[in-house]
N, C-alpha and C positions, 0 to 999 in steps of 0.2 A: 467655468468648468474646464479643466485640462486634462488631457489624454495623452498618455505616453506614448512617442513617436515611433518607438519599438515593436510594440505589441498591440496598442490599441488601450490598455488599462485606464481607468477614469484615475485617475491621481488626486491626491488630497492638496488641499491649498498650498501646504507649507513643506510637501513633498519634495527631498533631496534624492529619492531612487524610487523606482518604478517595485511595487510591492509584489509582482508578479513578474517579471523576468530579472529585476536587481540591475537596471540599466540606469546610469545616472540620468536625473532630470537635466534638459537642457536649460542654461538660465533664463532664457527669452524663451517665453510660449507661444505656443502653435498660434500664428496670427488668427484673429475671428474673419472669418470671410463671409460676406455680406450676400447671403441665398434667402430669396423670395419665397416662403411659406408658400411651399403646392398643399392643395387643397384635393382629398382624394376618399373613395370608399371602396369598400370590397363588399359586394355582393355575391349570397349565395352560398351553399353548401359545400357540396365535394366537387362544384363543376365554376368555379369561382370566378370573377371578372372585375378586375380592377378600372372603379369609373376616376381618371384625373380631370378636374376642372383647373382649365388653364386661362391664366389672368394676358393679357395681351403684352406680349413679346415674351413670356416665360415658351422653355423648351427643356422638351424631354425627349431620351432614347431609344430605344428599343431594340430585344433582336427580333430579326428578319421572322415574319409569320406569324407573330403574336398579338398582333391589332384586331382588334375584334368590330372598333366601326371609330367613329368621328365626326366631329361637325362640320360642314363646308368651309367654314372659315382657320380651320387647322392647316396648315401648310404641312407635305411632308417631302422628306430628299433621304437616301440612302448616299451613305458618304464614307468612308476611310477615318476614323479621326487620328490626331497625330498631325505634324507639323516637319512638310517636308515628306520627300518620296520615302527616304530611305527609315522614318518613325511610320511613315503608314504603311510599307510592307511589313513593320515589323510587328507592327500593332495586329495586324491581318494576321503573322502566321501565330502571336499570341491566342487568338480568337480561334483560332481552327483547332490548335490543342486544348485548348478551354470546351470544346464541342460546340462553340456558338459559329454563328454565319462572318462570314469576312467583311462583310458592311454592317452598318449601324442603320438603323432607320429615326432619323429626326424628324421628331413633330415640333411645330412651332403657331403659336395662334398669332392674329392676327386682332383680337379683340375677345371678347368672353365664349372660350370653348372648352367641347369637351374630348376625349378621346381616350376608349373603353381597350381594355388588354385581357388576353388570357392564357391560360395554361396548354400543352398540347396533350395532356389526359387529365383525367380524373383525379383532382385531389383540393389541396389550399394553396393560396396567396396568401405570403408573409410581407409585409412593408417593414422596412428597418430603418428610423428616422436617426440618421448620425452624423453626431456632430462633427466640426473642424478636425481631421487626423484620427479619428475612431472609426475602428475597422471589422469586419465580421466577415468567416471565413466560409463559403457552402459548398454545396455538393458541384463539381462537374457538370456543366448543360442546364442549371438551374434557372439562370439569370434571364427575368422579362422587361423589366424597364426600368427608366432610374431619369434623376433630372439630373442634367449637362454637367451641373459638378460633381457630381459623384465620379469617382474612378474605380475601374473595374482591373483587376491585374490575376496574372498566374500566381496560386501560390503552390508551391511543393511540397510534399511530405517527404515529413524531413526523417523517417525510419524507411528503409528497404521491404524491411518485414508488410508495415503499414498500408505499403503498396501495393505488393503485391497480394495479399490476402485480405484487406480490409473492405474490399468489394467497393470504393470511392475511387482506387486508381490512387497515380503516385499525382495527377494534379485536380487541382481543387481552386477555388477563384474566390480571391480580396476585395472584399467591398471597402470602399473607404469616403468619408465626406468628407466634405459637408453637403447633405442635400437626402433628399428620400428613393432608398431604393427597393425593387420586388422582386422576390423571388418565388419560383412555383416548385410545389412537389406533392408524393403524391399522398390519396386517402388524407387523414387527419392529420394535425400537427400535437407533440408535446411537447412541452419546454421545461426545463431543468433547472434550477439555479445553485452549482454547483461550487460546494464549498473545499478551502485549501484539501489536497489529498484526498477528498471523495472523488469515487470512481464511481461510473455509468458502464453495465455492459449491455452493447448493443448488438444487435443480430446483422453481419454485414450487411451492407448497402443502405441503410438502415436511416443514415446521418444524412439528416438536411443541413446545421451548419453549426459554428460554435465561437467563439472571443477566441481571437489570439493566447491567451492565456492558458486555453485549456488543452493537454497536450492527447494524439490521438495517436492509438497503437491497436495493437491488436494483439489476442490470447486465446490460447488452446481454449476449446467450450469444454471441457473436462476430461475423463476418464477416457480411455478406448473405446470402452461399450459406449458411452454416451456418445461420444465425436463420432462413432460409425454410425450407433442404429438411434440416435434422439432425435434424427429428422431435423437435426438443426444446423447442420455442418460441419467441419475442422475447428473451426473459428470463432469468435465475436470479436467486433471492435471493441475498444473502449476507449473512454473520454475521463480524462481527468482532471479536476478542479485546482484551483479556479475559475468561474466564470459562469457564464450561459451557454446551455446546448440546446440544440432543439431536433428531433427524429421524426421519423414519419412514421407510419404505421401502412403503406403500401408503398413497393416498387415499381417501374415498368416493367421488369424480371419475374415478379412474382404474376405481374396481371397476365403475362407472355403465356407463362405456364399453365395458370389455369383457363385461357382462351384457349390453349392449341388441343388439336384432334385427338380425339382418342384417351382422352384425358380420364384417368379412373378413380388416382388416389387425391387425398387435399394436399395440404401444402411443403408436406415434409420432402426433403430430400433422403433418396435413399442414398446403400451403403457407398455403391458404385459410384453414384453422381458425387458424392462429395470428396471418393479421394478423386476422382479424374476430376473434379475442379479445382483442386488444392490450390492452383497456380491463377485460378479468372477471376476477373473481376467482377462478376455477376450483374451487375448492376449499373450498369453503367448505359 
């Protein structure tokens, strides 16, 4: 099985260009890199916790706070990754605009153990098992843990617009294997399998994450009367096919608003709030 180095795309055997971005295949494929089957579940509803059972010397990542508990025989160290001073500053200040912590936290067994992660609100844990050079793109501050080869990177939206009105910000973070990685978000998940030129329109912030493939922008929610007074905002993202997408169905924004005092109305936005948001990211 081969995945174009471009974008992520699974490629067909006898593939000369990548069928989703039109990149030529390279002649020599993505070597297979030899990652030890973690063994893992997820427990539970809207308040979820990932149990990894760890085989003796396997190790896994984490960010900072998301450990939920561990067996004695789990080793852990908070560490910089990156090779050399000047890859682990830089990997640090990648993480700081990513929203994640500036250290990693490595867990590592020592013989048969286990060690449980979870979300910091209310919602699901997605595991995304991928293979050698296959990549999946999610939301900003998502990312809870991953085994040592997976790599975690910035990636950029590549539209201004996108950015700044799409309520995800202009960065967003590249999973890429080999190895299994988790992300949290919130309320429920749904998942899409989006075909060439089908469009998804999402309600900013909306996007837990999507294939390289699939390209994300953003569009007026319609008419004047609707974009002022539909309670829906200026906006929707949207996601276009090919690929897989996946949404959430609660923000930490949305849960903000209906905790805070004084609270009267559900969940619309009024006329005021959406044009003085034009410019936020909501969600974030």
């Amino acid at each position: 099985m081969a995945f174009c180095t471009y974008c992520g795309t699974q490629l067909k055997d006898d593939a000369r260009f990548c069928s989703a971005c039109g990149k030529a295949v390279a002649a020599a494929p993505v070597p297979s890199l030899a990652v030890e089957p973690l063994e893992y579940t997820i427990q539970g509803d809207n308040l979820q916790v990932a149990r990894l059972k760890l085989k003796p010397g396997q190790e896994v990542y984490a960010e900072a706070g998301k450990m939920l508990y561990k067996t004695a025989n789990v080793s852990w160290e908070s560490r910089m990754s990156g090779d050399g001073l000047g890859a682990k500053l830089l990997g640090a200040l990648k993480r700081k605009l990513m929203g994640e912590s500036l250290f990693w936290t490595y867990f590592r067994s020592a013989g048969d153990g286990e060690v449980g992660f979870a979300g910091s609100y209310p919602g699901r844990i997605q595991a995304f098992e991928l293979a050698p050079g296959q990549s999946f793109i999610v939301q900003r501050d998502s990312f809870v843990c991953a085994q040592s080869s997976v790599q975690i990177n910035i990636e950029f939206v590549k539209r201004i617009g996108a950015g700044f009105l799409g309520g995800e910000g202009f960065i967003l973070e590249k999973l890429t294997g080999p190895g299994v990685a988790f992300i949290h978000g919130g309320g429920d998940f749904i998942e899409f399998d989006l075909k060439p030129g089908e469009t998804l329109q999402i309600d900013t912030g909306c996007v837990v994450g999507f294939d390289p493939s699939v390209s994300y922008d953003v569009q007026l929610a319609g008419g004047i009367k609707t974009m002022i007074f539909g309670g829906e905002g200026l906006f929707v993202a949207t996601l276009t096919g090919p690929g897989r997408a996946i949404i959430q169905s609660m923000t930490l924004e949305k849960m903000r608003r209906e905790l805070a005092p004084m609270r009267t109305g559900g969940d619309e936005r009024g006329p005021l709030e959406a044009i003085t948001n034009i410019f936020g990211s909501e969600d974030r």
